[in-house]
C-alpha positions as CSV (number, residue, x, y, z in Angstrom):
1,X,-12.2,9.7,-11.0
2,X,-8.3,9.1,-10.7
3,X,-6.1,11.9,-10.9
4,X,-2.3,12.5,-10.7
5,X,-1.8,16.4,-10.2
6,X,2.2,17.3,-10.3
7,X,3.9,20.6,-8.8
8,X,7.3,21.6,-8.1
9,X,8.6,22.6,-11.6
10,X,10.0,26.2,-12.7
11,X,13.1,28.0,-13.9
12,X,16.2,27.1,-11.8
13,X,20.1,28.0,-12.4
14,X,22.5,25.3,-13.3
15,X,24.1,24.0,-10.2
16,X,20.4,24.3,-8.4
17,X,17.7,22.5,-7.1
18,X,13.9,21.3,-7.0
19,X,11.6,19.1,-5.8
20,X,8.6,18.1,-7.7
21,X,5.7,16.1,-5.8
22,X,2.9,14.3,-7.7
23,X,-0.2,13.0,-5.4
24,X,-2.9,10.4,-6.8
25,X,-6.2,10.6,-5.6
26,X,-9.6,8.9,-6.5
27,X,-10.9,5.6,-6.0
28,X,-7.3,4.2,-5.5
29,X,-7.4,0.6,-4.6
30,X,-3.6,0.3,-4.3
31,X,-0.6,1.8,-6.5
32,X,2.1,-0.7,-7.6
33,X,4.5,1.5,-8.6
34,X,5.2,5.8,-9.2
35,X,7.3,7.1,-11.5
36,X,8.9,10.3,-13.3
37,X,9.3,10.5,-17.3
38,X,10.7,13.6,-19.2
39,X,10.4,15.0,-22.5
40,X,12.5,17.7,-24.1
41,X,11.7,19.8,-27.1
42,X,11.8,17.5,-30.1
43,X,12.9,13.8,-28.4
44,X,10.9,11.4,-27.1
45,X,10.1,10.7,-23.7
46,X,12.7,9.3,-21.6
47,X,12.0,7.1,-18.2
48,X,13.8,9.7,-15.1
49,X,13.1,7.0,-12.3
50,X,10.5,4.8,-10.4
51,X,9.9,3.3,-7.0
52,X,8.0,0.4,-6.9
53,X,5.5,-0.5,-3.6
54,X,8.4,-2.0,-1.6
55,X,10.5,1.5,-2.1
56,X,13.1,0.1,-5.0
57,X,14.1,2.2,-6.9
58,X,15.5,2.6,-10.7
59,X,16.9,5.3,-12.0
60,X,18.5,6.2,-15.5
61,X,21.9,7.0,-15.7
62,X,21.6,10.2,-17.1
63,X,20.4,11.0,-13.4
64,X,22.3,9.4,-11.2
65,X,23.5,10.7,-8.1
66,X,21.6,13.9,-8.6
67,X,18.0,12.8,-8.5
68,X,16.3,11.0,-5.8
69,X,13.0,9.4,-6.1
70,X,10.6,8.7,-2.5
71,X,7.4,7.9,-2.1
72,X,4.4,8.7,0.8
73,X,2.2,5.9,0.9
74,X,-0.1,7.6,3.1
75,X,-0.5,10.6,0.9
76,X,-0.2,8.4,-2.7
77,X,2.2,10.9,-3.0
78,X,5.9,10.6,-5.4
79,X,7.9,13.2,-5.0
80,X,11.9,14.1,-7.3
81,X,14.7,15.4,-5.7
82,X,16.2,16.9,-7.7
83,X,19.9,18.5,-7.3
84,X,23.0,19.9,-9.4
85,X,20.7,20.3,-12.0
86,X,22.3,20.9,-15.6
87,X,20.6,22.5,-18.7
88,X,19.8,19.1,-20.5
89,X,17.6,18.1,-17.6
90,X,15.1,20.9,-19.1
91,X,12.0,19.5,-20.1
92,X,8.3,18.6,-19.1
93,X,8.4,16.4,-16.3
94,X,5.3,13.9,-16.3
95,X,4.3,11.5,-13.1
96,X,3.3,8.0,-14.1
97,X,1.8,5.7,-11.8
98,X,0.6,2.0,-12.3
99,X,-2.8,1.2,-10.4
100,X,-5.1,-0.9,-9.3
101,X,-8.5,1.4,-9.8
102,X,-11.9,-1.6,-9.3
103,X,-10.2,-4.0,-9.8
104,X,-8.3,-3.1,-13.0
105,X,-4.6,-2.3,-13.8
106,X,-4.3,1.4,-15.3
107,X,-1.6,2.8,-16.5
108,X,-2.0,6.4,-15.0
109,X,-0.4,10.1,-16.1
110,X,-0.2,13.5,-15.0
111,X,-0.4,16.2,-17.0
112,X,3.2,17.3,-16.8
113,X,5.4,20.3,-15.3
114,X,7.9,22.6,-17.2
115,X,11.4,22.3,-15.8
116,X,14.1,24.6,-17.2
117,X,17.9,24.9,-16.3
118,X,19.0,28.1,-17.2
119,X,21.2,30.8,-16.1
């Protein structure tokens, strides 16, 4: 069984900074890409970034500058750096990952962390 467990999130003051991590584990045969996606109260999810097997890396302008996405590929581990953090970057931050689990491609999803920007 493939899972993608995500920590890191919490209440933080404008002007702050966190750092979530999310590691897949299970019957991995290889992960083509990791990625972060967000989703405030009443909108739709929104791509945040994503780093692909060769370490490029994409991220949306609402975010650029301030976030930083890396990758362990020992550990199957993604983590968000994340730094002068406004109130509009609240939301729940989900981990996505694109797989190769027996020799299929899945489409892969944590189950989210609560991020809030507030003083």
């Amino acid at each position: 069984q493939v899972q993608l467990v995500e920590s890191g999130g919490g209440l933080v003051q404008p002007g702050g900074s966190l750092r979530l991590s999310c590691a897949a584990s299970g019957s991995i045969f290889s992960i083509k890409a990791m990625g972060w996606y967000r989703q405030a109260p009443g909108k739709q999810r929104e791509l945040v970034a994503t780093i692909t097997s060769g370490d490029s890396t994409y991220y949306a302008d609402s975010v650029k500058g301030r976030f930083t996405i890396s990758r362990d590929h020992a550990k199957n581990t993604v983590y968000l750096q994340m730094n002068s953090l406004k109130p509009e970057d609240t939301a729940v931050y989900y981990c996505n990952a694109d797989m190769v689990v027996a020799g299929t491609r899945y489409d892969f999803w944590g189950q989210g962390t609560q991020l809030t920007v507030s003083s």
